[in-house]
C-alpha atoms as one frame of an Amber mdcrd trajectory, in Angstrom:
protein
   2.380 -11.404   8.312   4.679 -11.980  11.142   7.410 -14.205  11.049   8.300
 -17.629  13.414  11.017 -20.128  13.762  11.586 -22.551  16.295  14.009 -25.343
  16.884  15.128 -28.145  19.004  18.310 -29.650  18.484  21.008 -31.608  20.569
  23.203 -28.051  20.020  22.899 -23.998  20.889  20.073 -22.846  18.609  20.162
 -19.088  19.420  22.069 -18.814  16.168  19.885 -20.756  14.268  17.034 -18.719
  15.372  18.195 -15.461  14.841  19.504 -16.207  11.540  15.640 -17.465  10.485
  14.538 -14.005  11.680  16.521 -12.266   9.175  15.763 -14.366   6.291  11.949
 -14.096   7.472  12.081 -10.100   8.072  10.093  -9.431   4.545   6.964 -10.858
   6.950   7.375  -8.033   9.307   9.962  -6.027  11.031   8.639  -3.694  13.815
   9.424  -5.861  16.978  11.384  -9.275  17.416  12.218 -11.939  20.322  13.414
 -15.175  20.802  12.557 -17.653  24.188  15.187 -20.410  24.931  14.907 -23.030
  27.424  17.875 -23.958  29.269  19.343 -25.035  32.624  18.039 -21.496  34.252
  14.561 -21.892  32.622  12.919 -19.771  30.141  15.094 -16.666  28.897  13.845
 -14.771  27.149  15.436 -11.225  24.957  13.155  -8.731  22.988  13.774  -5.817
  21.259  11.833  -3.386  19.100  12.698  -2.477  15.229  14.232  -4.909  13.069
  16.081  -8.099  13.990  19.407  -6.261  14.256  18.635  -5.106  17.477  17.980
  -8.605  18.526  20.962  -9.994  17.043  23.129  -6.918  18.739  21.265  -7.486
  22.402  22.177 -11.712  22.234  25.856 -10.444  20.984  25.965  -8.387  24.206
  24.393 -11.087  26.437  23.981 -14.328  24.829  20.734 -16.822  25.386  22.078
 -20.254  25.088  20.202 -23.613  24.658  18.899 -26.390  22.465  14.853 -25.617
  22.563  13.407 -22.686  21.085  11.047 -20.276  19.386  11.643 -16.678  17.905
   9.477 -13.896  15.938   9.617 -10.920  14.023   6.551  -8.783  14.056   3.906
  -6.812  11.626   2.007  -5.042  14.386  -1.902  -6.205  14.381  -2.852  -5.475
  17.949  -1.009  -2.933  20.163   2.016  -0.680  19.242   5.157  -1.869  18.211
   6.798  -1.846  21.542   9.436  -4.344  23.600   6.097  -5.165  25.874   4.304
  -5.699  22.733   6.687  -8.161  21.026   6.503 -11.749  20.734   7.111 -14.477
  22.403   4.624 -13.971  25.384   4.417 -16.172  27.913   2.760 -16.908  31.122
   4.102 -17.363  34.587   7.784 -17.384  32.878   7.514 -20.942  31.949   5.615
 -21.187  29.045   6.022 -19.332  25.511   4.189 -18.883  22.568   4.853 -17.007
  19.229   2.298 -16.227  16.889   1.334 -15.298  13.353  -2.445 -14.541  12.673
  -5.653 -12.924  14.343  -7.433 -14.016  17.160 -10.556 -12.465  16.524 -12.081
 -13.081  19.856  -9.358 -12.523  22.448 -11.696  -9.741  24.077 -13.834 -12.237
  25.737 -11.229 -14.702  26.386  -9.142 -12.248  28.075 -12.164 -11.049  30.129
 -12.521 -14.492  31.333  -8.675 -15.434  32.321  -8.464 -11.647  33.913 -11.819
 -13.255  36.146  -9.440 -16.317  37.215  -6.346 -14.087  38.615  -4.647 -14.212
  35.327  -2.314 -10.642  34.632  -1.940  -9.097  31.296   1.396  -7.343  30.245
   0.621  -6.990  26.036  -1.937  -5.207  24.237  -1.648  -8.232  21.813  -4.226
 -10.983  21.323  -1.609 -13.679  21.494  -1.178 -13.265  25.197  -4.645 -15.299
  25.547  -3.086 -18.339  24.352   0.090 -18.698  26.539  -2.628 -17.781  29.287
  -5.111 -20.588  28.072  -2.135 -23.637  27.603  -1.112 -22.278  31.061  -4.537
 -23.078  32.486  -5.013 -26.253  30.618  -1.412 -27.301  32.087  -2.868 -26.072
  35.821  -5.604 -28.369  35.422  -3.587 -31.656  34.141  -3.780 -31.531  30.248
  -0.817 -32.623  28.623   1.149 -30.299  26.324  -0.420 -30.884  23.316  -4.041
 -32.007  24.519  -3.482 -28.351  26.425  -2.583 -26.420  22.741  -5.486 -28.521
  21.562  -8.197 -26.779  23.950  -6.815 -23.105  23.498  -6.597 -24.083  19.708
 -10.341 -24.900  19.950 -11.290 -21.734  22.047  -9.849 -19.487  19.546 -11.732
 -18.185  16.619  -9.736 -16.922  13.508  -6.151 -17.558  12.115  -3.070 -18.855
  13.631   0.503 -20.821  13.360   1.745 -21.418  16.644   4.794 -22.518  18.079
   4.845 -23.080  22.246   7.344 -24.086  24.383   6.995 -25.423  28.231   9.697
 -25.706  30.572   8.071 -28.789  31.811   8.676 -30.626  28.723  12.621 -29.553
  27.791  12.406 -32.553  25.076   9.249 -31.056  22.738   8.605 -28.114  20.716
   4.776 -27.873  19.545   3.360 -26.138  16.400  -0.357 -25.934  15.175  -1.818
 -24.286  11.952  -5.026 -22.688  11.374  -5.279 -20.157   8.545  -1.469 -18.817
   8.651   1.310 -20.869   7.224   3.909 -23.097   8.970   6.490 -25.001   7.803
   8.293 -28.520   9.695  12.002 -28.516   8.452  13.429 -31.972   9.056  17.130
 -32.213  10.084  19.933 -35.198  11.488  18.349 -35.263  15.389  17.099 -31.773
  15.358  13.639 -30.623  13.921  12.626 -26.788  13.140   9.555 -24.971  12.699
   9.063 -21.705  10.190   6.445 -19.419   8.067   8.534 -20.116   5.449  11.013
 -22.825   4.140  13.543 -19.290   3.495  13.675 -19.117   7.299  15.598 -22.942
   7.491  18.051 -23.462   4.068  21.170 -22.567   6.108  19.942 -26.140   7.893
  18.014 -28.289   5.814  16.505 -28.695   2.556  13.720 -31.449   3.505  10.228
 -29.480   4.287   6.529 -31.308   5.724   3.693 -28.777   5.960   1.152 -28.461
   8.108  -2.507 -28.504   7.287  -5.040 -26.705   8.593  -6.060 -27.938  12.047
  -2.604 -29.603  12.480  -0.897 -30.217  15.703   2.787 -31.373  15.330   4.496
 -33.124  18.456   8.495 -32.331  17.495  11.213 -33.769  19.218  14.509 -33.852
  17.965  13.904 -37.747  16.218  10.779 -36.862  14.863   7.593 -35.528  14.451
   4.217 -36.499  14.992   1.004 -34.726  13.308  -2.491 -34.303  14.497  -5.024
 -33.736  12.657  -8.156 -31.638  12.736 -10.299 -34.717  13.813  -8.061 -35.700
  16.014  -5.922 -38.469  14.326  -2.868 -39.192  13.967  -1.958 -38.380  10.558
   1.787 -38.793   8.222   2.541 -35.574   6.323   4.702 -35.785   3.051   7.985
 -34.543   2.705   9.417 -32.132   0.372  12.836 -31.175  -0.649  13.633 -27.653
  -1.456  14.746 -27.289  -4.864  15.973 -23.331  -5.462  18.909 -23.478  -3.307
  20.164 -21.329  -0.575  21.758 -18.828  -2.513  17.332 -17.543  -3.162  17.679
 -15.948   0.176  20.781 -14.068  -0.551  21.021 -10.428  -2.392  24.676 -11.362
  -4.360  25.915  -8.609  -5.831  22.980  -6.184  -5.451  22.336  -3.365  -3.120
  18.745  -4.464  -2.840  16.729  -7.498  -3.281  14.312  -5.749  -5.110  17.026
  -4.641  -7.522  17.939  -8.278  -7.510  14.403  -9.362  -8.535  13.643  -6.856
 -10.994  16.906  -7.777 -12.896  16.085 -11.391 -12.826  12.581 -11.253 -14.650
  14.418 -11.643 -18.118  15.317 -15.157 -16.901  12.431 -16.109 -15.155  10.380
 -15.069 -18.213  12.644 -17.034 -20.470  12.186 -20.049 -18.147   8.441 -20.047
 -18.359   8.005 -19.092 -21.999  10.166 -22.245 -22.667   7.849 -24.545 -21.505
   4.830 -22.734 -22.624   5.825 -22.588 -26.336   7.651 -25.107 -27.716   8.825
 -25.571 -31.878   6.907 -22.768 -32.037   3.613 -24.263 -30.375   1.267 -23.121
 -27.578   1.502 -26.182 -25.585  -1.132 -27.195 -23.098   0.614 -27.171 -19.754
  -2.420 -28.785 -17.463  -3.527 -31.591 -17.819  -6.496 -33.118 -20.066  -9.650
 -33.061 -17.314  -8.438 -29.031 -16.618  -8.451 -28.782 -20.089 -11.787 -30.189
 -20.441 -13.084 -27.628 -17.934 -11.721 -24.871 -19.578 -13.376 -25.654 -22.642
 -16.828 -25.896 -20.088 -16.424 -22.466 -18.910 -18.707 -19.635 -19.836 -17.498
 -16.918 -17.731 -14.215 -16.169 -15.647 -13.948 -14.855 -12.471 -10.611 -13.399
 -11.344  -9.802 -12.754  -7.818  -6.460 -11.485  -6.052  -5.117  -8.462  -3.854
  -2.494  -6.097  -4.080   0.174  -6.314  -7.056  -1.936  -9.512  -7.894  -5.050
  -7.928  -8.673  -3.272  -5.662 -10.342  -2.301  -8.793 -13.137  -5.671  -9.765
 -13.113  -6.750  -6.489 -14.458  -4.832  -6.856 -17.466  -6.241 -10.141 -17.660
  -9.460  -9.041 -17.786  -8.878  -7.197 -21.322  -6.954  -9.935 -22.515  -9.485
 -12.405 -21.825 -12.515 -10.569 -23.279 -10.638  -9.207 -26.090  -8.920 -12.656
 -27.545 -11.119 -15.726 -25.738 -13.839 -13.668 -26.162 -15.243 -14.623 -22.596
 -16.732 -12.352 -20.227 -14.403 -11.971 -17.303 -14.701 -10.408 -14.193 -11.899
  -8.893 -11.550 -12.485  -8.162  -8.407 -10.365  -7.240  -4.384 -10.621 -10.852
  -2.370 -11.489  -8.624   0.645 -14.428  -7.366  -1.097 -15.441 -10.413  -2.782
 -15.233 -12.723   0.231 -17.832 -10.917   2.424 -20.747  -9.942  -0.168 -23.385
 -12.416  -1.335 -22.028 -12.428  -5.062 -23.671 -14.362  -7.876 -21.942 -16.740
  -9.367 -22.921 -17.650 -13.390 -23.344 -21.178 -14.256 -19.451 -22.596 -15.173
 -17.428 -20.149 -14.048 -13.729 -20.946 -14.356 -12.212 -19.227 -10.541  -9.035
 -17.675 -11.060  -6.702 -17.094  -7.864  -4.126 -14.473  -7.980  -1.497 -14.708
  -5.241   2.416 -14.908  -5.033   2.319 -16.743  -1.786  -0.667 -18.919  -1.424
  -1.296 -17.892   1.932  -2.987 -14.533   1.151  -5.992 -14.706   4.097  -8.355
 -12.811   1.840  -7.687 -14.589  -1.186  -7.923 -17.949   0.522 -11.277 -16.682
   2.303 -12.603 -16.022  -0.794 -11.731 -19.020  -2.696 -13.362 -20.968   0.436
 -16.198 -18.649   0.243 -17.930 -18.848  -3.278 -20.292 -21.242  -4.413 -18.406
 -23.591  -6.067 -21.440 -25.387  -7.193 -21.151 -23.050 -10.191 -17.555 -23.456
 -11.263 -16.139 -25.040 -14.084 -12.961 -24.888 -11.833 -10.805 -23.334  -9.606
  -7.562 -22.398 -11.249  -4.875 -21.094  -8.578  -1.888 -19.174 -10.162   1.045
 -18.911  -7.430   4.290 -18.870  -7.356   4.763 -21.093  -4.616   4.018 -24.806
  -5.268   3.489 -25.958  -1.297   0.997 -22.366  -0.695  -2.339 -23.534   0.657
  -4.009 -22.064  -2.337  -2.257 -24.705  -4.224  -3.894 -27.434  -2.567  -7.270
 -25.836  -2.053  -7.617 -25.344  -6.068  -8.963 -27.851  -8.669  -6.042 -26.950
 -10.857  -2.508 -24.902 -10.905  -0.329 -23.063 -13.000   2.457 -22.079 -11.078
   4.166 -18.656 -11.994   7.952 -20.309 -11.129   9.598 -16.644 -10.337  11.619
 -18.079  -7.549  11.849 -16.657  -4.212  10.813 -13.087  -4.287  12.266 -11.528
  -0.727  11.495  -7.385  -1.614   7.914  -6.753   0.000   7.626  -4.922  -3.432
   6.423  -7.614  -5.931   8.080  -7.258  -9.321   9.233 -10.571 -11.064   6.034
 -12.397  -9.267   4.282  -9.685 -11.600   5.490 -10.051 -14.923   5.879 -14.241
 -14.341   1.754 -14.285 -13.125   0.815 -11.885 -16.559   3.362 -14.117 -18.895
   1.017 -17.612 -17.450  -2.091 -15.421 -17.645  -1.103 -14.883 -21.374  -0.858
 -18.401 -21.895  -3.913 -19.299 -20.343  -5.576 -16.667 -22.322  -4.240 -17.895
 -25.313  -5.075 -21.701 -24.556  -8.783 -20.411 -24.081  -8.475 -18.715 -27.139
  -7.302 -21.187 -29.077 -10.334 -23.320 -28.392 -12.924 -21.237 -28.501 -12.342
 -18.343 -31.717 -10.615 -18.809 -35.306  -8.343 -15.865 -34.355  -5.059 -16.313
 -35.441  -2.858 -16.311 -32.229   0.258 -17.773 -34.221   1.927 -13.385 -34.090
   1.378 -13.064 -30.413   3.018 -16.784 -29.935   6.244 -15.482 -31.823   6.234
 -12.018 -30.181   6.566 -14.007 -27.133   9.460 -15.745 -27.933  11.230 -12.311
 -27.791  10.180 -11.259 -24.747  13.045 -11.883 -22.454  15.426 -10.437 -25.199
  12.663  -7.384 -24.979  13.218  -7.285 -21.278  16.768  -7.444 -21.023  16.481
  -4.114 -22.957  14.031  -2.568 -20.403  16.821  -3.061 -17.605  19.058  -1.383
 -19.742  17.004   2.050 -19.555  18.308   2.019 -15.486  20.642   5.008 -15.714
  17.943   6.782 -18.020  14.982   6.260 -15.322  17.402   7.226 -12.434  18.213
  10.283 -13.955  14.111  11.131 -14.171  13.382   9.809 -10.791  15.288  13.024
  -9.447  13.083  15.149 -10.363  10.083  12.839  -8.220  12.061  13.510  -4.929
  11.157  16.731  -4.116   7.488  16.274  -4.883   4.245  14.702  -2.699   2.065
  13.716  -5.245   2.204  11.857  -8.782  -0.655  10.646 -11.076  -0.236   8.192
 -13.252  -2.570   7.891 -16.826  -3.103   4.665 -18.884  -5.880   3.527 -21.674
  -6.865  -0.128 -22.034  -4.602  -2.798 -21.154  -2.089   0.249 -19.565  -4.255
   1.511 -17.275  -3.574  -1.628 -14.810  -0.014  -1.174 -15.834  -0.352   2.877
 -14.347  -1.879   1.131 -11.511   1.124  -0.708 -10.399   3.169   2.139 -11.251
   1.317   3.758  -8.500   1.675   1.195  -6.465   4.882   0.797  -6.421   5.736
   4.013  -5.523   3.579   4.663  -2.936   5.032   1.150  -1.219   8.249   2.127
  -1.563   9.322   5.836  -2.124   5.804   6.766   0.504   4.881   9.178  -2.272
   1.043  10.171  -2.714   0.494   8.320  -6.303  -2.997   7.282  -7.961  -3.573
   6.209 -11.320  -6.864   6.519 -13.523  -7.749   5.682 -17.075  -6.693   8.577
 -18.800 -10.496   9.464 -20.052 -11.244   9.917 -16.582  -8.985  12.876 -15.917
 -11.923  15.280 -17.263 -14.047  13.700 -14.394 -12.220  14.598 -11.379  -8.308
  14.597 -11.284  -7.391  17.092 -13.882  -8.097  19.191 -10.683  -5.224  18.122
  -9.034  -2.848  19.244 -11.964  -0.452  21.710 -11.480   3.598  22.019 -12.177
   3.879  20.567  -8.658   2.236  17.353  -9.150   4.353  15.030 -12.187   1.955
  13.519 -14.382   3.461   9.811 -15.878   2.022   8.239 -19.048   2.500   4.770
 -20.169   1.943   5.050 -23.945   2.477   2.178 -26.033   1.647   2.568 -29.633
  -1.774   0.785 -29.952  -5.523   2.138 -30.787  -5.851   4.067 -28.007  -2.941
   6.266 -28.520  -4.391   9.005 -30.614  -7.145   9.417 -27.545  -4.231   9.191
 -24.871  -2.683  12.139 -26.648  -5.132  14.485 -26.750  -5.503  13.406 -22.845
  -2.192  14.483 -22.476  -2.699  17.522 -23.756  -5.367  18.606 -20.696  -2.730
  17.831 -18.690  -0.434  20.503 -20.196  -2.914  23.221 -20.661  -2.825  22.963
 -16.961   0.532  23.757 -16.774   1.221  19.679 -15.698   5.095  18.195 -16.323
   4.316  14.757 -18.043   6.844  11.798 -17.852   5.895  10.244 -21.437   6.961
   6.404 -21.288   6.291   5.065 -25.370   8.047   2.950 -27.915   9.166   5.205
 -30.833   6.601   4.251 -33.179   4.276   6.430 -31.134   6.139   9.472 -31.949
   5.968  11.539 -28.815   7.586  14.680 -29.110   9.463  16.177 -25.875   9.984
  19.684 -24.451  10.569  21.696 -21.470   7.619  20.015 -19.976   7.184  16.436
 -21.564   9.928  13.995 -20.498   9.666  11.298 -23.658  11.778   8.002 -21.906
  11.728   5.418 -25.030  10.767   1.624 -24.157  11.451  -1.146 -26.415   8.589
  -1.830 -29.096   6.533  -4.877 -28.870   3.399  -6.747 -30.331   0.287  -4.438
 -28.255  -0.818  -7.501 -26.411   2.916  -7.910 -24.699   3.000  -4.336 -23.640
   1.411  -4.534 -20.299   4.277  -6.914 -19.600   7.002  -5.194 -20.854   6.157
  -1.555 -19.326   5.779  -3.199 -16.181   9.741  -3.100 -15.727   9.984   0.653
 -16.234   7.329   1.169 -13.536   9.832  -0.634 -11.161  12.796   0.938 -12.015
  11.359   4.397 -11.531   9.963   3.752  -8.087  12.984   1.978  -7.315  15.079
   5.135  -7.947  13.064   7.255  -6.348  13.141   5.277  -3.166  17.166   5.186
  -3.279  16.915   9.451  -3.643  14.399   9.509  -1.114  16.577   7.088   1.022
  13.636   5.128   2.196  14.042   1.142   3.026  13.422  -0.138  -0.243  13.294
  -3.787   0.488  11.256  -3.139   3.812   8.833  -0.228   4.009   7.203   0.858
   6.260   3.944  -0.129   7.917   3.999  -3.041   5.349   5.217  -6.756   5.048
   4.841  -9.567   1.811   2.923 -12.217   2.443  -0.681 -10.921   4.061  -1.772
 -13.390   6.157  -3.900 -11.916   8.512  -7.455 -10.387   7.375
């Protein structure tokens, strides 16, 4: 979750800083602080809420120098309060920001209390500005001091320190929780994310678990785990600046949604070329595919949401039995792994801490392979996995996942359809050429905008929505759910629609909308009749169906027409309505649609 940048330059920073904050907020926005050395010392300024009220405090009194570190929190331990937000530092001459978990602070903290050391925070990072401080007291230098706190701290953590003592060096260390080196002309920066840097540089080296990285403003050198010195590669950035920037939209999420035609169009043209499935990875992943008796997805959130349609997609074309299940579920329960199981790995960012857990968790003894699908080439996921397909979205800033969505199902097709192809006679040839249309498909979805917004008024007023899909749709009602919970903070569940008998026809009443997504496909004729229990009960349905299912509306069933499609594509192409209605609702509601509440996009703390 939280967000850090640091620099250390031969000019002011403060500017540099701040501006990394706000490109970073999507990590977390209740609290936010920045620490500069100068000629008076430490300074430091923090505020609570988001980074504006940073950015307004250093407009009123400005902290000027050319060594720093900043943050933007996601509240783990302790309120979001000024007290409460980062950096923290010890005896005013030593800061520390910090994204992750220190699972065992308690003890540590009982311990530093027991040798006259004074608490301000709630928040388990105060233990580590205490513990350099000590290390310092006794002699260590600066990084042989982060090296011993490092080492008495069990969990996940990126941390960036600065000492006045050492004006010329700005330290970093990775365990568990991302960090990025950006590499600049005499100044060097640190960041969770590369985002946080492109208004300075373009050129990236990331740390590794277990890293420590000495950064002055020539260069920087990189401990490793062991203890050695070690030379990272460097990357350059290659979406441009403009990623990080909303154009002409209100919203990022708006932004994102209305990019997925492109981004689909992008991946389909590699994937299918002349006409042709192509095979994408390379021949040993290939080879393992073709060894793998079983698949095993895993993922959180919007991810494992993908995954679920997957599932049906895997078992009903490859013909392989597949398996879905949470990463913070799978990760702490003795499961059994099958002989050659192919490991998928769900996860926009790469850094997901459950997801990673996981993958580092299972007996990979039994695998045919890890497959990672990401959208971000650099994630740790990427380089923990055998093999990768990468989803290639592009930046996605709104904490609300939408073009990361349809991009992971449109490469989860296509590995579905390269496991199909070698392992059944089924002709695959219709669902190649249905894809081919997809993006055209799509571009008509984000036409229905002014047809959704004029539904989503009638969501405002109301606390609670259920959402109904059979098959390969139920997932798809999932994230429909999903969404609008995140966003709009609207009660929502979904539930295969045979399972309203079982439970949540209860809940129906004409205060509670009921939304459908209702493709034409073999389940329809059941889905209908499930529709109707709904309006016996007096229920208001919200019928989303191509016109070849032949809904019929009234006073009470809202029919909103989506584009046909071949059945297998639906999940992907109903996905988009699901956005746009939560998206509407949200602007109604006037929530934050980009940054909700309570929540932030990349998960990197358990």
């Amino acid at each position: 979750m939280c967000g850090i940048v640091g620099a250390i330059a031969q000019r002011n920073i403060s500017s540099i800083l701040v501006e990394g904050l706000k490109r970073l907020e999507y990590r977390g926005y209740d609290s936010s602080g920045v620490a500069i050395l100068n000629e008076q010392g430490l300074q430091r300024t923090r505020r609570v809420g988001k980074v504006a009220s940073l950015h307004a405090a250093l407009t009123e009194q400005p902290l000027n120098g050319s060594l720093g570190i900043a943050h933007t929190r996601w509240a783990t331990h302790g309120v979001p309060n000024e007290t409460n937000a980062h950096p923290h530092w010890s005896h005013s001459s030593l800061a520390v920001v910090h994204n992750g978990i220190i699972d065992n602070f308690e003890p540590i903290k009982a311990n530093l209390i027991a040798t006259g050391y004074g608490f301000e925070s709630d928040t388990d990072t105060e233990v580590i500005a205490h513990l350099i401080h000590r290390n310092r007291q006794q002699g260590m230098s600066l990084t042989a001091a982060v090296q011993d706190a490092a080492s008495q701290c069990e969990g996940a953590y990126a941390l960036g320190v600065v000492d006045e003592t050492q004006p010329d060096l700005l330290l970093a260390a990775r365990k568990g929780s991302p960090l990025v080196i950006g590499l600049g002309s005499d100044e060097n920066y640190i960041a969770s994310d590369q985002l946080a840097l492109l208004q300075v540089t373009d050129q990236f080296m990331f740390l590794e678990d277990g890293d420590i990285a000495e950064i002055s403003r020539s260069q920087v050198l990189v401990t490793d785990a062991r203890g050695d010195k070690v030379v990272r590669p460097s990357y350059r950035y290659e979406h441009g600046d403009e990623s990080s920037d909303k154009g002409a939209y209100k919203h990022f999420m708006l932004k994102e949604i209305n990019e997925q035609p492109k981004a689909v169009a992008n991946l389909i043209d590699q994937q299918i070329i002349a006409g042709k499935l192509q095979n994408i990875l390379n021949d040993d992943a290939i080879e393992a595919l073709s060894k793998a008796k079983n698949v095993q997805i895993i993922a959180c959130g919007t991810s494992y949401l993908a995954g679920m349609v997957a599932k049906y997609w895997i078992e009903s074309l490859a013909g392989l039995a597949c398996q879905i299940e949470v990463a913070s579920e799978y990760r702490y329960r003795q499961a059994v792994v099958p002989e050659d199981t192919l490991l998928i790995t769900l996860s926009q960012s790469g850094e997901t801490a459950d997801s990673l857990a996981a993958l580092r968790h299972i007996d990979k003894t039994k695998l045919a392979a890890s497959l990672a699908i990401c959208n971000v080439a650099s994630s740790s996921l990427v380089r923990e996995s055998d093999m990768v397909l990468l989803t290639q979205a592009g930046p996605e800033i709104s904490v609300a996942s939408t073009k990361a969505f349809t991009t992971q199902l449109i490469t989860l097709l296509h590995l579905t359809l390269l496991l199909t192809k070698q392992r059944s006679g089924m002709d695959i040839e219709p669902i190649i050429k249905a894809m081919q249309t997809l993006p055209g498909v799509l571009q008509q979805c984000l036409q229905m905008d002014a047809k959704i917004e004029a539904v989503a008024q009638r969501f405002a007023d109301k606390h609670h929505t259920l959402f109904l899909g059979r098959g390969s749709m139920y997932p798809i009602a999932s994230e429909g759910a999903l969404k609008l919970k995140e966003i709009s903070y609207i009660h929502a569940e979904a539930y295969p629609a045979g399972e309203l008998k079982h439970g949540p026809l209860a809940l129906v009443d004409a205060y509670m909308p009921v939304v459908v997504v209702a493709p034409k496909d073999d389940m329809l004729d059941k889905l209908k009749a499930n529709m109707q229990e709904v309006r016996a009960r007096g229920g208001e349905l919200f019928v989303f169906a191509d016109a070849h299912a032949k809904m019929a509306a009234d006073e009470a069933t809202h029919v909103i027409v989506v584009p046909e499609v071949h059945e297998v594509l639906a999940p992907i192409v109903y996905a988009i309505p699901m956005q746009l209605l939560s998206y509407h609702v949200a602007i109604i509601k006037g929530t934050d649609v980009d940054q909700p509440r309570n929540l932030a996009k990349s998960v990197t703390v358990e």
